[in-house]
C-alpha positions as CSV (number, residue, x, y, z in Angstrom):
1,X,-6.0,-5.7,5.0
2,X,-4.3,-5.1,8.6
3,X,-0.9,-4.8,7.5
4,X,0.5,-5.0,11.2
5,X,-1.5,-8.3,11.8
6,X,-0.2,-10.1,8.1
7,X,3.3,-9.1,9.4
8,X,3.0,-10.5,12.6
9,X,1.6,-13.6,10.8
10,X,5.0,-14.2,9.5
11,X,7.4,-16.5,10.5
12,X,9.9,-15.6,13.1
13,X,12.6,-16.6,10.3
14,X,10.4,-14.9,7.4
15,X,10.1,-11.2,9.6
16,X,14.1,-11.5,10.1
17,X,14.5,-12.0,6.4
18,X,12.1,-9.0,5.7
19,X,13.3,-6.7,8.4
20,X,15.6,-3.9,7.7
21,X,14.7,-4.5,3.3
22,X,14.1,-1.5,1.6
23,X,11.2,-1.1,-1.7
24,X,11.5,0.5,-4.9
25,X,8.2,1.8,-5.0
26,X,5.7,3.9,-8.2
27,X,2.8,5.1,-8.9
28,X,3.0,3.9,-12.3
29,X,-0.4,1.4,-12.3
30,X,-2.0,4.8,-11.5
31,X,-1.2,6.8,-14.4
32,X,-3.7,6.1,-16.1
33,X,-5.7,8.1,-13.8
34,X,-4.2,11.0,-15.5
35,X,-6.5,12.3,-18.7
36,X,-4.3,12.4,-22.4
37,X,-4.4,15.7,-22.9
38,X,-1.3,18.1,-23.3
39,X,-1.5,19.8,-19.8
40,X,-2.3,16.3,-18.2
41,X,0.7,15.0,-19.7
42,X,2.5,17.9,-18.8
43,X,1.1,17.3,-14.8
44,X,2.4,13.5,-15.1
45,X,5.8,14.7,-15.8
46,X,5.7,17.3,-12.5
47,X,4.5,14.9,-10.3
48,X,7.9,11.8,-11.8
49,X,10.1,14.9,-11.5
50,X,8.9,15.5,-7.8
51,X,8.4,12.2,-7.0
52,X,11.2,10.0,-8.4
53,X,10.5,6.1,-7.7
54,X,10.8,6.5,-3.8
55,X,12.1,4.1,-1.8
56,X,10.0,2.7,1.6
57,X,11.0,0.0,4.0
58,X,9.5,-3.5,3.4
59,X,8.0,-3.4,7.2
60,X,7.2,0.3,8.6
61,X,7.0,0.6,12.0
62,X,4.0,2.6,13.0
63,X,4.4,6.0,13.9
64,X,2.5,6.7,17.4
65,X,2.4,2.5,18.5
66,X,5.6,1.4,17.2
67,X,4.1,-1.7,15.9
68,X,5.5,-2.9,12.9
69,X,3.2,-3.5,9.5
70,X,4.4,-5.1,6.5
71,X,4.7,-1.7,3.8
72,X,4.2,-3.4,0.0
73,X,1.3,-3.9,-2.3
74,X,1.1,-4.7,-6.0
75,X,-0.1,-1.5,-6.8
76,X,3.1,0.3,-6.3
77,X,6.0,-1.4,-5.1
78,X,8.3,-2.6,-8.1
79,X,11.0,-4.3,-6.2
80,X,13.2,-5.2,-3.0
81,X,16.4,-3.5,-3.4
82,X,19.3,-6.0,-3.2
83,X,17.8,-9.0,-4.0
84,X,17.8,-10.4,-7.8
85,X,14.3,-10.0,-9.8
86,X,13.6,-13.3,-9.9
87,X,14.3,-13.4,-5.7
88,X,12.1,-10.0,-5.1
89,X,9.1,-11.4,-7.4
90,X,9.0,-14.3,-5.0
91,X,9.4,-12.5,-2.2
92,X,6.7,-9.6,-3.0
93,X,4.6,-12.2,-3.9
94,X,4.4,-14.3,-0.8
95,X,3.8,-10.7,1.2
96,X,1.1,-9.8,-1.5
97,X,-0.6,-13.1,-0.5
98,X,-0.4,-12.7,3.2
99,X,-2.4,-9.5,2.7
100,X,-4.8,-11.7,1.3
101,X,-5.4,-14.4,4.5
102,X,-9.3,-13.5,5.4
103,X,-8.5,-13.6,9.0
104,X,-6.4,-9.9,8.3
105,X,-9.7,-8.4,6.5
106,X,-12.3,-6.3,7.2
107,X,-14.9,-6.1,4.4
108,X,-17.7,-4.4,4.8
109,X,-20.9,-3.8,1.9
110,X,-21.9,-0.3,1.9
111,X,-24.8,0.9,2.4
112,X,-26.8,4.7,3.0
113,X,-24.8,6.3,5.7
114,X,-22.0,4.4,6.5
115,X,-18.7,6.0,8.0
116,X,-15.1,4.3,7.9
117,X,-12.4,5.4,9.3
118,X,-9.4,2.9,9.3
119,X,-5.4,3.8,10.5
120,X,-3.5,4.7,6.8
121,X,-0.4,3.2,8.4
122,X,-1.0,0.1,8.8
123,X,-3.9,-0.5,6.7
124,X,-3.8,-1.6,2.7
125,X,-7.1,-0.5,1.5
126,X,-8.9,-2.4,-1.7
127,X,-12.4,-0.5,-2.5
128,X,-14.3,-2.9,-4.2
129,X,-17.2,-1.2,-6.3
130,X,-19.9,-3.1,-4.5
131,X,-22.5,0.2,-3.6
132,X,-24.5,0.0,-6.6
133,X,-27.1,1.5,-7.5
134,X,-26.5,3.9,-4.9
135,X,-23.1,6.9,-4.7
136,X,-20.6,6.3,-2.5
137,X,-19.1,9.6,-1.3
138,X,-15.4,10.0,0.3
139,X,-13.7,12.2,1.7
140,X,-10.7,11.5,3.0
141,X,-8.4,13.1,5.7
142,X,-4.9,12.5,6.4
143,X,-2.2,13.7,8.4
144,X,1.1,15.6,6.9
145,X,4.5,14.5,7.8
146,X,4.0,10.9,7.7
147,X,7.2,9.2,6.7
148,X,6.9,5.6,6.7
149,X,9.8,4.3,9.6
């Protein structure tokens, strides 16, 4: 989804509500991803220790346009800082959704050869496991020093 283009979807009133809110966010839907095994468990613990539950703005502005981009997805933000549970469930789920209008979407079926390339910033990417039969191979690139603004 184009993150900048569901935030400037918003309301005028909704993007002064959301501006300036700060995230708790985790990798914690992800650990899974980790195998069971001793050293696994052991490389889990490295990575919580390095990476306590960060916290990002709710809108990022972009780092070489400026433009701002709505900075949550289920997948790792827990909760808006300051607001009661109850008040940041409703409120992460209403930004959830708007990442979910079809006019801020690109989907594309894959097929032999095809090359994305899409801006990390303001882009919340889904791959949906539509390529079969065939392999979908990815490599990914991404630039150091990133710090969502």
């Amino acid at each position: 989804a184009d993150m900048r283009a569901a935030y400037d979807g918003l309301s005028a009133a909704m993007k002064a509500m959301v501006d300036g809110l700060e995230a708790v966010h985790d990798f914690k839907n992800f650990r899974a991803l980790f195998g069971d095994s001793d050293e696994d468990r052991g490389k889990l613990r490295e990575m919580e220790k390095l990476y306590p539950n960060p916290t990002h703005p709710v809108v990022r502005s972009h780092p070489a346009t400026g433009g701002k981009a709505l900075f949550v997805n289920p997948q790792f933000t827990l909760k808006i800082i300051g607001l009661r549970e109850q008040e940041s469930d409703a409120l992460l789920q209403l930004l959830y959704e708007q990442a979910h209008i079809p006019e801020y979407q690109f989907r594309l079926r894959w097929k032999p050869g095809t090359i994305v390339l899409w801006d990390n910033p303001s882009t919340q990417h889904y791959a949906a496991n539509d390529y079969y039969p065939n392999r979908r191979h990815m490599e990914r690139v991404a630039v150091m020093g990133d710090k969502p603004y």
